[in-house]
C-alpha positions as a printed Julia matrix, in Angstrom:
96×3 Matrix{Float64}:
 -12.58   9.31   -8.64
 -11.77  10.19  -12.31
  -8.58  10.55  -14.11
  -8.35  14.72  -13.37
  -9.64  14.65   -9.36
  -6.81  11.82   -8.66
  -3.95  14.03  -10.4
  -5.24  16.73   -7.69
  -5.26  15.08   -5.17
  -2.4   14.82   -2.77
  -1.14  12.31    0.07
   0.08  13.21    3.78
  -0.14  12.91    7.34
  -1.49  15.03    9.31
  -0.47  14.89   13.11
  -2.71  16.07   15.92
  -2.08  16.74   19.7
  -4.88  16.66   21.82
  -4.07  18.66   24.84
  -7.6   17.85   26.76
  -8.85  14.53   25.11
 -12.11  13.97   27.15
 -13.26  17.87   26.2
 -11.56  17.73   22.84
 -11.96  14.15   21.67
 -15.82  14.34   20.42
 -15.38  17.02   18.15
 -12.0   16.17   16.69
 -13.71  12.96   16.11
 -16.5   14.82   14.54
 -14.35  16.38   11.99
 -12.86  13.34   11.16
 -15.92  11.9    10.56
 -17.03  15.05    8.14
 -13.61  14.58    6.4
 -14.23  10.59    6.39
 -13.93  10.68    2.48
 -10.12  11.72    2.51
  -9.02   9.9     5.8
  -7.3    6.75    4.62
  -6.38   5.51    8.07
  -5.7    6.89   11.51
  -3.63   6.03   14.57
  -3.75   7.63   17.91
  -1.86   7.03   21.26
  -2.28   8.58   24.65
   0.91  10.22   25.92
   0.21   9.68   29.77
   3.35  11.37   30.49
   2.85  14.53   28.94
  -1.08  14.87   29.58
  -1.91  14.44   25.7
  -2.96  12.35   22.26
  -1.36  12.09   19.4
  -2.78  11.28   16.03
  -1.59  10.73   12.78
  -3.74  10.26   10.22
  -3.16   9.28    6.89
  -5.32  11.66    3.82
  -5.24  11.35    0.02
  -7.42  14.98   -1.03
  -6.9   18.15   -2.73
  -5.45  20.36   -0.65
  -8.21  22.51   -0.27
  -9.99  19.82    1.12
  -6.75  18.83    3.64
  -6.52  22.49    4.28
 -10.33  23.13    5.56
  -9.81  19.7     7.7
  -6.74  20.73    9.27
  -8.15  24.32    9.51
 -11.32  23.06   11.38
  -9.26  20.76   14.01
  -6.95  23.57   14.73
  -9.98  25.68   15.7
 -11.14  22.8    18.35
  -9.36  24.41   21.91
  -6.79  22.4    22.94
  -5.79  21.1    19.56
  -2.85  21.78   17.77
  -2.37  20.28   13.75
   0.48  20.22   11.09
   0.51  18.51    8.15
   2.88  16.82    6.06
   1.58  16.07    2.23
   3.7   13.94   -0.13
   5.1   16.44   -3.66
   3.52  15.84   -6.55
   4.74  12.79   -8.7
   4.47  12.18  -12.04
   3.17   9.11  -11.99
   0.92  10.6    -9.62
  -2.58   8.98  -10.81
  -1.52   6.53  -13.58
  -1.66   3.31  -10.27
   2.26   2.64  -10.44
C-alpha cells in the first residue's frame, strides 16, 4: 500500500452470527476468502446454547471495501453482520 490508500483505509471488527452454520458456513467462508486482502485475522466460536456462530473478524480497508464485504455476508440467509471501524486518527498512516 502507498502513502494515500493507507490514510483511507480504516480499522474494525466486524461481528457475524451464523444462525445455520452447516448451510451458511461455505459461503460466508467464501466471502471471506474474496475479501482475504482486508481480513487481518478472524475468530469464531460456536454458541451451542443458542443454535449459532459468532465471528469477529478483524479488517484494515476503505470503507467501501468493508461496506461491500459486510453487504455481501448480510445477504447469505441466516446471517446477520455489524461492524465496528476505529475513527480516523491523525497519525493514521505515518506507523506510530
Amino acid at each position: 500500500m502507498d502513502g494515500t490508500e493507507m490514510l483511507a483505509s480504516r480499522l474494525g471488527v466486524v461481528a457475524v452470527f451464523v444462525e445455520n452454520r452447516l448451510e451458511a458456513a461455505p459461503r460466508v467462508n467464501q466471502v471471506l476468502s474474496d475479501f482475504g486482502h482486508i481480513v487481518v485475522g478472524r475468530m469464531g466460536v460456536p454458541y451451542r446454547e443458542r443454535g449459532l456462530s459468532v465471528m469477529a473478524v478483524i479488517v484494515d480497508g476503505t470503507t467501501d471495501e468493508i461496506g461491500a464485504m459486510t453487504g455481501r455476508l448480510g445477504a447469505v440467509p441466516g446471517v446477520s453482520v455489524k461492524a465496528a471501524l476505529r475513527r480516523k486518527s491523525a497519525t493514521d498512516g505515518d506507523g506510530q
